[in-house]
Structure formats: structure tokens, C-alpha cells
C-alpha positions in Angstrom: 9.5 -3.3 30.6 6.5 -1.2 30.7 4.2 -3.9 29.4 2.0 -3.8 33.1 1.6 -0.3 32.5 0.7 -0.1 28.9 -2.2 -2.7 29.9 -3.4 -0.7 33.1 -3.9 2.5 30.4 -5.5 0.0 28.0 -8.2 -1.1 30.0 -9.3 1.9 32.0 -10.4 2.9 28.1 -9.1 6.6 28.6 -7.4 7.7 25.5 -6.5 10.8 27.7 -3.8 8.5 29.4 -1.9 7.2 26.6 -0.3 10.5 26.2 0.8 11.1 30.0 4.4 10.9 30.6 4.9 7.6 32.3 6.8 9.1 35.6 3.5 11.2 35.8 1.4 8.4 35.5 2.6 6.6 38.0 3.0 9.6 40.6 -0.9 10.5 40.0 -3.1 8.3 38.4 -4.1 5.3 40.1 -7.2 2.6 40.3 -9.4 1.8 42.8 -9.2 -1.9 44.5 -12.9 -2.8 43.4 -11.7 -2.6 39.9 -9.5 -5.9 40.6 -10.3 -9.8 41.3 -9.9 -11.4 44.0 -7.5 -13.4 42.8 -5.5 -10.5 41.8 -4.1 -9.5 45.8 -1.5 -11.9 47.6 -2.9 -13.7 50.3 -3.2 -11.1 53.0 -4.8 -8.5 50.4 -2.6 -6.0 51.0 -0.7 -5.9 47.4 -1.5 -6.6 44.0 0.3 -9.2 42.5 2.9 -8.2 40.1 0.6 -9.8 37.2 -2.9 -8.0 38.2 -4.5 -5.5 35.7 -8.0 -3.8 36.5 -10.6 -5.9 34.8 -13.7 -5.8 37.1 -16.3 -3.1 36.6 -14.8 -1.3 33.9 -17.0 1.5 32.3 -15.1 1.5 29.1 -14.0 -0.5 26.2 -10.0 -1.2 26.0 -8.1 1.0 24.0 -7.0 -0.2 20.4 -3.1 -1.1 20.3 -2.7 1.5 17.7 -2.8 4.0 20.0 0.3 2.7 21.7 2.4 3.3 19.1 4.8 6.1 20.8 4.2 4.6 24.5 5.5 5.2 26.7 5.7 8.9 26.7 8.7 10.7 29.3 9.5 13.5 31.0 12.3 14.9 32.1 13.2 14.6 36.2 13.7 18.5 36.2 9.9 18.4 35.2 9.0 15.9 37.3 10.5 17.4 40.7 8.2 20.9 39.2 5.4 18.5 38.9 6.0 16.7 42.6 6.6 20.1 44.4 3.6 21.6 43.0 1.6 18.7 45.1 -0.5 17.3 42.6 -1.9 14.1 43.5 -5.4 12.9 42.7 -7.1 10.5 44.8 -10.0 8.9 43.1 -11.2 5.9 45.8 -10.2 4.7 49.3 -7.8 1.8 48.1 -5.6 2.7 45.4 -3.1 1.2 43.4 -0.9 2.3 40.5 0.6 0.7 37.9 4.1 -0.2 38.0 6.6 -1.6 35.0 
């Protein structure tokens, strides 16, 4: 189920992420458009395809499964309403997409 996701986190090489909460992960983090293939957007190039993970221009080795061991991480939707109404959103690039299970 959150297979897509746990490969998005392993290739972006940030141990950092593997411990994020998984609704928190997808509410903030995301990845810029250049880090995708072409081949990787539908035909207009206006969505990923549900298949795509970032594997262009990646400054960082993938992650060892290992580290996956207790992912995904949650949260609670109490915290997550804290988290949303505190407005944090981080936006890295000028195309973004975000993971999704």
C-alpha cells in the first residue's frame, strides 16, 4: 500500500525522511519535476504516472532497506489538523509532486 512512498523516501537518500509520519510526508515534502523522466508524466505532462519515482539528478545514494524496517511511521489526525493549521508547507522548486500510496 505505501510501497510508492517507501521508494520516493529511498531514493531522495535522506535518512531524515524515513522517520516522518507518512500523513506529514505527504502534506510537506515533495520533489521537484526535473528529478523525473520524461517518460514518467502522462501524455499532456501534467501528472505523474502512478508508477513514476524520482530517479534523474539525484545527489544522493538510495537508502538501504534496513532502514525501512518500522515504515511507515503515523500520526494521529488530531496532530495532523495542529500540523495543517500551523501552515507549514515547504516548497522546494516550481513543479512539485509528492508521493502518494
Amino acid at each position: 500500500m505505501f510501497a510508492r512512498c517507501k521508494q520516493w523516501v529511498k531514493f531522495t537518500g535522506k535518512e531524515d525522511l524515513v522517520y516522518v509520519p507518512i500523513e506529514k510526508l505527504h502534506q510537506l515534502k515533495q520533489v521537484c519535476g526535473r528529478h523525473f523522466l520524461t517518460t514518467d508524466f502522462n501524455r499532456k505532462k501534467t501528472q505523474l504516472r502512478r508508477s513514476a519515482v524520482p530517479s534523474v539528478e539525484l545527489t544522493r545514494t538510495p537508502l538501504a532497506d534496513e532502514l525501512f524496517i518500522d515504515f511507515p511511521l503515523h500520526i494521529f489526525r488530531s496532530e495532523l489538523m495542529v500540523l495543517a493549521s500551523a501552515g507549514m508547507e515547504h516548497n522546494y522548486c516550481g513543479s512539485f509532486y509528492s508521493p502518494q500510496s
